[in-house]
ZAMARGU-16822 format. One record per residue (C-alpha): residue number from 1; residue in one letter; x, y, z. Coordinates in steps of 0.2 Angstrom, whole numbers, plus 5000, padded with zeros to 4 digits. Layout:
BEGIN
+-----+------+------+------+------+
: seq : type :   px :   py :   pz :
+-----+------+------+------+------+
: NUM :    A :    X :    Y :    Z :
...
+-----+------+------+------+------+
END
This chain:
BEGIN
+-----+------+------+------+------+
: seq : type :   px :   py :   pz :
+-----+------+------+------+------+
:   1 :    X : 5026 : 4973 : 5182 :
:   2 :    X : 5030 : 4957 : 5190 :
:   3 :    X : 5025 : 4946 : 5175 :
:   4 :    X : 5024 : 4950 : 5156 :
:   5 :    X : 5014 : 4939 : 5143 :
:   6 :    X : 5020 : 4948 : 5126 :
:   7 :    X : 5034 : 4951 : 5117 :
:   8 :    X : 5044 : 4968 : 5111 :
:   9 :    X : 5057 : 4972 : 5098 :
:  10 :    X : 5060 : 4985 : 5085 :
:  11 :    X : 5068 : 4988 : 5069 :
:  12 :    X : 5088 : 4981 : 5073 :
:  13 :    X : 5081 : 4967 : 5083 :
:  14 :    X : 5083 : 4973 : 5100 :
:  15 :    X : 5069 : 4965 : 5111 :
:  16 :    X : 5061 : 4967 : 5130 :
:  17 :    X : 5068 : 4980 : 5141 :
:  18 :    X : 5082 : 4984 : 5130 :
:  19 :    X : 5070 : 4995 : 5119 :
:  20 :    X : 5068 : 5006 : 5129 :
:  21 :    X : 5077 : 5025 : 5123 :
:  22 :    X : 5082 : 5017 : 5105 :
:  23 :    X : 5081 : 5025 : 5091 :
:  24 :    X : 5074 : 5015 : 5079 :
:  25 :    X : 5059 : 5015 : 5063 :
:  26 :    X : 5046 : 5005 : 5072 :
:  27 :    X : 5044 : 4995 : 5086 :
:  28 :    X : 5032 : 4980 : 5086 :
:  29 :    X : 5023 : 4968 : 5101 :
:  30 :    X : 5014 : 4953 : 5099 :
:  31 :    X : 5006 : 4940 : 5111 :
:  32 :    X : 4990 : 4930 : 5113 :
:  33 :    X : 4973 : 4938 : 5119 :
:  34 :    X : 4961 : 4925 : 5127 :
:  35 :    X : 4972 : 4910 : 5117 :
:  36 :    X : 4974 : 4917 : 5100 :
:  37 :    X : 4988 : 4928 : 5092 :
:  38 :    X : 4989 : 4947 : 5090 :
:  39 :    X : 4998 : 4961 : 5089 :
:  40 :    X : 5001 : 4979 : 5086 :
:  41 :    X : 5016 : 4989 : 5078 :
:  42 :    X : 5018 : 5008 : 5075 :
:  43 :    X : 5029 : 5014 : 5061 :
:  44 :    X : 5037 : 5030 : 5063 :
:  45 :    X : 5038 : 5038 : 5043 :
:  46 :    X : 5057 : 5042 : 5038 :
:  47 :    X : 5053 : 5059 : 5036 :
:  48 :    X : 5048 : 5064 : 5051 :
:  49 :    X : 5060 : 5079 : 5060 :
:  50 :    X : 5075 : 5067 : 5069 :
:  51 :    X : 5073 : 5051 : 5060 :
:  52 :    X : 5074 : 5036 : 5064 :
:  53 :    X : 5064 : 5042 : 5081 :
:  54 :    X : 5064 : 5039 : 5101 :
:  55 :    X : 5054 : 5025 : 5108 :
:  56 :    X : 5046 : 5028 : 5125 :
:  57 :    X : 5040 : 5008 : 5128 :
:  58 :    X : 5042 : 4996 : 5141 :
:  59 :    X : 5041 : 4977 : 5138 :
:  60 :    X : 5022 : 4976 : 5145 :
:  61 :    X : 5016 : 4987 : 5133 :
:  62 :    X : 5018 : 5004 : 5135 :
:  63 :    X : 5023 : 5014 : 5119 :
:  64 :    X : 5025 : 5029 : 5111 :
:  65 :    X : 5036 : 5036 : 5098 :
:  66 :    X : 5048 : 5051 : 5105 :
:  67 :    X : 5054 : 5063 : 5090 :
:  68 :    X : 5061 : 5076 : 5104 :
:  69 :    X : 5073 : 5067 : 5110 :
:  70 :    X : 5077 : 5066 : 5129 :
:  71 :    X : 5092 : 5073 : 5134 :
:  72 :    X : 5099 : 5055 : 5142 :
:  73 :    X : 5097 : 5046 : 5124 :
:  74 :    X : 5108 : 5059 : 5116 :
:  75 :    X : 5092 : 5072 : 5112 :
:  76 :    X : 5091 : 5089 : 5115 :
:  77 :    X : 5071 : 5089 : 5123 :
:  78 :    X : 5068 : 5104 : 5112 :
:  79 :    X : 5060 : 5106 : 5094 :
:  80 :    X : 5058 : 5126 : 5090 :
:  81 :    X : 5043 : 5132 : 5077 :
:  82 :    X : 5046 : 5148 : 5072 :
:  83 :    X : 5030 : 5160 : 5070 :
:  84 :    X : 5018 : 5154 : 5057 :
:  85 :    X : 5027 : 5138 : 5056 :
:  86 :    X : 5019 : 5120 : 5057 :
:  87 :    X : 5023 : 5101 : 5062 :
:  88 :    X : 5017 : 5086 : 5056 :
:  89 :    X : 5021 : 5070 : 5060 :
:  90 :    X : 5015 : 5055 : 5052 :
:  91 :    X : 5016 : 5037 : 5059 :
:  92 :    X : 5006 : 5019 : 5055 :
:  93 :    X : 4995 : 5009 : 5066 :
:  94 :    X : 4997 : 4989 : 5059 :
:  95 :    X : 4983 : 4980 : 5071 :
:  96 :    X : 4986 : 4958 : 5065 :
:  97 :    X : 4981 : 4943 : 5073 :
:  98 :    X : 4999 : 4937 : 5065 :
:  99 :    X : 5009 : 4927 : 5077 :
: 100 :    X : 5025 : 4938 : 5078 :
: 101 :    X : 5037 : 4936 : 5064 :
: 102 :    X : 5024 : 4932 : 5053 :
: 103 :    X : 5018 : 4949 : 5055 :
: 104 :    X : 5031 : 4956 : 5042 :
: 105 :    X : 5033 : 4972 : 5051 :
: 106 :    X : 5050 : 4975 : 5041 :
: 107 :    X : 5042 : 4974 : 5024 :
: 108 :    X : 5025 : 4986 : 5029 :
: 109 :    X : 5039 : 4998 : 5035 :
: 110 :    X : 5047 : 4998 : 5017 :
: 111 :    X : 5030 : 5000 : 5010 :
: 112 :    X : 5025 : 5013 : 5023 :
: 113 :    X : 5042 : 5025 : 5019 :
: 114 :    X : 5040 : 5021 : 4999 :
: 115 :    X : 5022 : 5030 : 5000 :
: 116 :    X : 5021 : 5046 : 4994 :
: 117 :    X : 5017 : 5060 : 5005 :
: 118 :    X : 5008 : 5076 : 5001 :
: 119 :    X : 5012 : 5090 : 5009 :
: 120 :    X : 5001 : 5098 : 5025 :
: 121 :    X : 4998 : 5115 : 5033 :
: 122 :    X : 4990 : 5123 : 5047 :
: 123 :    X : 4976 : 5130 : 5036 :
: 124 :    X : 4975 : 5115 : 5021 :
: 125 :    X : 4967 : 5096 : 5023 :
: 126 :    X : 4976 : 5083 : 5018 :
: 127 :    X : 4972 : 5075 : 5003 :
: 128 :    X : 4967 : 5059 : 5002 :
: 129 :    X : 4976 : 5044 : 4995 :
: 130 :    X : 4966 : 5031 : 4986 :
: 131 :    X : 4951 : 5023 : 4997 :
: 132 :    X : 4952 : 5006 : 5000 :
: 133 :    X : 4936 : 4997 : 5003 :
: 134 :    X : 4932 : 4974 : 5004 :
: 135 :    X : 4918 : 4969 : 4996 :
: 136 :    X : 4908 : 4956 : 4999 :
: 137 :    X : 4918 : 4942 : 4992 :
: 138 :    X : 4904 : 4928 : 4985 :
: 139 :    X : 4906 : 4910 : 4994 :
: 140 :    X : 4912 : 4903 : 4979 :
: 141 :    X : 4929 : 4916 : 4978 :
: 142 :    X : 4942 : 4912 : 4985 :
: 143 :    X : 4951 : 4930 : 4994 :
: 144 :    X : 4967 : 4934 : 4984 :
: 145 :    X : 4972 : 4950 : 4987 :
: 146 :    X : 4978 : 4961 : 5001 :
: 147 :    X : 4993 : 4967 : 4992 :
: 148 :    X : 4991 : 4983 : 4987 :
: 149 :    X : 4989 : 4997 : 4999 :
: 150 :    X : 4987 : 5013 : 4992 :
: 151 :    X : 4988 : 5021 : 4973 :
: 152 :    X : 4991 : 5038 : 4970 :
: 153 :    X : 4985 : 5045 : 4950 :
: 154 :    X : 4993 : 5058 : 4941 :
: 155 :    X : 4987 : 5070 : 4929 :
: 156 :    X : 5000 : 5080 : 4919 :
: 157 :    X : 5011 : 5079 : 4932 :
: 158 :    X : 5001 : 5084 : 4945 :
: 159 :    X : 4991 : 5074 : 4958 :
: 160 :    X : 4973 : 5071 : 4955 :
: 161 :    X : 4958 : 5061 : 4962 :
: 162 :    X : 4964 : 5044 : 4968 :
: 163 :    X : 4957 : 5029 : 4962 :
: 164 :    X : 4948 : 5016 : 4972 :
: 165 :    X : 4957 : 5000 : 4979 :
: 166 :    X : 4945 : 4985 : 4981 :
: 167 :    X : 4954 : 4972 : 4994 :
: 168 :    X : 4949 : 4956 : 4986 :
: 169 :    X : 4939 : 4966 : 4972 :
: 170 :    X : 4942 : 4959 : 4954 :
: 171 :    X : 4927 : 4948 : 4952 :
: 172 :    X : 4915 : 4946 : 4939 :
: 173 :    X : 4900 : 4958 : 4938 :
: 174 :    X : 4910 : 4970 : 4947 :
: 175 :    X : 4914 : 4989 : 4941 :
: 176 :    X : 4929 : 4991 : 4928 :
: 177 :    X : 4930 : 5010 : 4931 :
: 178 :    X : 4928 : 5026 : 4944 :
: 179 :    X : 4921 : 5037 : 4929 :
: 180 :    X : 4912 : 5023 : 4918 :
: 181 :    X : 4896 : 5008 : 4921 :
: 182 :    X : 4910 : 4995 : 4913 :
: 183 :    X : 4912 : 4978 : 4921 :
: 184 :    X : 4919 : 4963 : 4921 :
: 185 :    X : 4910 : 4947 : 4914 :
: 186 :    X : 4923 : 4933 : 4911 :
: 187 :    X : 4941 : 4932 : 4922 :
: 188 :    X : 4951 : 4917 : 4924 :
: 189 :    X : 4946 : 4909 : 4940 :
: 190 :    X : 4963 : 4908 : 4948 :
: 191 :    X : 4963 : 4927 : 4948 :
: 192 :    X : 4948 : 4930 : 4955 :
: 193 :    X : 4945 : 4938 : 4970 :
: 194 :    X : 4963 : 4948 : 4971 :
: 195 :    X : 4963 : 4966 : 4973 :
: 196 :    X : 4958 : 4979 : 4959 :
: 197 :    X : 4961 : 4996 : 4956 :
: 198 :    X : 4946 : 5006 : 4947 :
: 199 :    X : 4955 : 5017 : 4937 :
: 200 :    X : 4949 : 5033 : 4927 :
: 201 :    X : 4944 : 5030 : 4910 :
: 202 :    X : 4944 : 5044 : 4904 :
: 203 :    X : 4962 : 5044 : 4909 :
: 204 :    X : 4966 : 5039 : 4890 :
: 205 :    X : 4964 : 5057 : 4884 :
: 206 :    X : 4977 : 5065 : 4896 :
: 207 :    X : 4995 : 5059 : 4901 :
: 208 :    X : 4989 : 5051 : 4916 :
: 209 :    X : 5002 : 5039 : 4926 :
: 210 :    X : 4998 : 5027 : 4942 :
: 211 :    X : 5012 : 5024 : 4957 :
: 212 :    X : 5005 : 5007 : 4967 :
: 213 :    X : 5011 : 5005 : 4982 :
: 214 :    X : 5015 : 4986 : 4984 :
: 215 :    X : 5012 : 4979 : 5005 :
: 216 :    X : 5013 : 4962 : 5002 :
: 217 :    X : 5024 : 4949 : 4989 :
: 218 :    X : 5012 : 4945 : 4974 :
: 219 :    X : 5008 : 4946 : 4956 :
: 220 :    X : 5002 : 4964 : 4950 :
: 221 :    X : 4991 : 4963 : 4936 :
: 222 :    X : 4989 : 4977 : 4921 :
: 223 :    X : 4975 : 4973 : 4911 :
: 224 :    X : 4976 : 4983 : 4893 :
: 225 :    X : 4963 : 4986 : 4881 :
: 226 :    X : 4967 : 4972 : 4868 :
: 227 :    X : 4964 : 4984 : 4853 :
: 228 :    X : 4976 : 4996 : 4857 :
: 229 :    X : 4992 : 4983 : 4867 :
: 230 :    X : 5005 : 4988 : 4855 :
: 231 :    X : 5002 : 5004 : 4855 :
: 232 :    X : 5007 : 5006 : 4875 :
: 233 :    X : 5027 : 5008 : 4873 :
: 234 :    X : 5032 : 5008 : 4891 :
: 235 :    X : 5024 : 4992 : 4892 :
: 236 :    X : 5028 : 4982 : 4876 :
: 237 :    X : 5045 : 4988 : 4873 :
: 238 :    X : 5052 : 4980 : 4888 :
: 239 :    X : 5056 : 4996 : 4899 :
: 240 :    X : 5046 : 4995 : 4913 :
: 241 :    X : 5052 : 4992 : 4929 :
: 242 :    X : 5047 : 4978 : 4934 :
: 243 :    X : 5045 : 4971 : 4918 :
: 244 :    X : 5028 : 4967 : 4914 :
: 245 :    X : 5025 : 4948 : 4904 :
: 246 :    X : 5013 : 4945 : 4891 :
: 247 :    X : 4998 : 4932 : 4893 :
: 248 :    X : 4988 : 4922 : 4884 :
: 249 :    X : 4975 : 4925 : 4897 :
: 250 :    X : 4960 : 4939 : 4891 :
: 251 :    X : 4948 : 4948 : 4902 :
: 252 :    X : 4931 : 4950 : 4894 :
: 253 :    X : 4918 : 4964 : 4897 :
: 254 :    X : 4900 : 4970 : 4895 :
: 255 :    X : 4905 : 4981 : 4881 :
: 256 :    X : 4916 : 4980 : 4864 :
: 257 :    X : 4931 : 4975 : 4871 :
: 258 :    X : 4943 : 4963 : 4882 :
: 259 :    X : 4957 : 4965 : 4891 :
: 260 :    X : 4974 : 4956 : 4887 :
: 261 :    X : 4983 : 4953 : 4906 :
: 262 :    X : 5003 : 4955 : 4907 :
: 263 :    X : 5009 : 4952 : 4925 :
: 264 :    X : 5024 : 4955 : 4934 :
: 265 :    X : 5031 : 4947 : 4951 :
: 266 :    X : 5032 : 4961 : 4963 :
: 267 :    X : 5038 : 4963 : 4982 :
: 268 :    X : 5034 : 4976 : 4994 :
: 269 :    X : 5036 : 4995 : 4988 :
: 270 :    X : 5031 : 5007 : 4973 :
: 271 :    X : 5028 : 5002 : 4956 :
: 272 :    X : 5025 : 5016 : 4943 :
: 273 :    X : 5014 : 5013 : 4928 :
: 274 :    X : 5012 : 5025 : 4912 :
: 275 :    X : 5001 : 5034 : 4901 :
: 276 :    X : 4987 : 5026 : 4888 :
: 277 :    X : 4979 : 5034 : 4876 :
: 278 :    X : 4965 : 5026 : 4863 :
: 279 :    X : 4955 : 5011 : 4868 :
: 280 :    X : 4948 : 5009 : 4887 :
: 281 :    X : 4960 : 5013 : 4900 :
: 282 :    X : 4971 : 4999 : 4906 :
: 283 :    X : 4964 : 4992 : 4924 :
: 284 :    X : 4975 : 4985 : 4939 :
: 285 :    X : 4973 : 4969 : 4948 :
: 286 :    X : 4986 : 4958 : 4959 :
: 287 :    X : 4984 : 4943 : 4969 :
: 288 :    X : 4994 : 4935 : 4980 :
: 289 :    X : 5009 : 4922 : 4980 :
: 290 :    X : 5000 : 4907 : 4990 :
+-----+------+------+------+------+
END
């Protein structure tokens, strides 16, 4: 190649040519296409076999993840399964129209290796984590969200159906629950159109806890029931992690009850939230910073 147009580098900042055979997390180009930014990076999960992993990639574009290990970077070329064994390696596809630094590959790589994995085998799926969906956003909402990635729900310990993540989601009108026809009818304007979780409310009869993977610095949201707030320890008793403010702001909805919100400043990786019981299940929300 006599001429290259984009640029390379990976985790410890090496760039160009020089990638090529490090071992590193992930590895990220970016350029323009026909005068406007984009860019592609592929994150390799910290526990994939031989972490941090092999890049086979050129400076022009070529590039792949190498978790063998060639025997002139220091690999032995060889990875043995024994009979009836199996392999899985995971890795993320981030496709932006960023123009390179603004991409924030470091911090999607924190919240890629804090998201919970499930284990896989040659006979079982693998179950899925939340769906996340963008809704039509109305011409009057301005798009707030895009911070949270993925939530996985547990029941009693165990994991269970995943919830839904709307990009961009919490607006008027729209659906409180998974399990119930609630929704919203009154939310503060500044908070509308971030993303919103549609949790289980039936959730409130079991011990049923939330971990949110965070992608993006923002403001998470927890929306709890105003007729049963005291009643939710972790929350008012100071112990969660982060802690979790108390507003004046309210929530209202089409049934017999509104919502008081508490927020906390978060930054990319996994917030867990606790069990509620009485009332309507809490809800999740977040906006951005901007």
């Amino acid at each position: 190649v006599a001429e290259v147009f984009g640029h390379a580098r990976n985790e410890q900042g090496t760039a160009g040519k020089a990638i090529w055979g490090e071992r590193s997390d992930w590895v990220h180009y970016w350029g323009k296409i026909e005068e406007k930014d984009a860019g592609i990076a592929i994150l390799a999960h910290p526990q994939n076999p031989r972490s941090p992993t092999w890049w086979h990639a050129r400076d022009y574009g070529l590039v792949a993840p190498n978790p063998f290990g060639p025997t002139k970077d220091g690999g032995d070329g060889a990875l043995t399964l024994e009979e009836g064994e199996s392999l899985t390696l995971r890795y993320r596809f981030l496709f932006h129209d960023c123009a390179g630094e603004d991409a924030k590959i470091a911090d999607q790589f924190v919240a890629y290796a804090n998201t919970p994995l499930y284990p896989r085998t040659l006979t079982s799926p693998i179950p899925k984590d939340s769906e996340s969906f963008t809704l039509n956003v109305p011409k009057n909402v301005i798009p707030r969200g895009s911070v949270i990635a993925s939530v996985v729900r547990k029941t009693k310990g165990e994991t269970a159906e995943a919830p839904k993540v709307a990009t961009h989601g919490f607006i008027e009108g729209k659906p409180i629950f998974q399990d119930r026809d609630y929704r919203f009818t009154k939310i503060p304007e500044r908070l509308q159109g971030g993303d919103h979780v549609l949790t289980f409310n039936d959730d409130k009869k079991i011990e049923a806890n939330y971990e949110v993977t965070i992608s993006e610095p923002g403001m998470l949201l927890l929306l709890v029931d105003t007729r049963v707030e005291s009643e939710v320890d972790w929350l008012v008793n100071g112990s969660s992690k982060p802690r979790f403010e108390r507003t004046e702001d309210t929530v209202k909805t089409n049934k017999d009850f509104a919502y008081r919100i508490y927020v906390a400043e978060v930054d990319p990786g996994v917030v867990n939230l606790g069990p509620q019981s009485g009332g309507s299940f809490y809800s999740i929300a977040a906006v951005n910073r901007d």
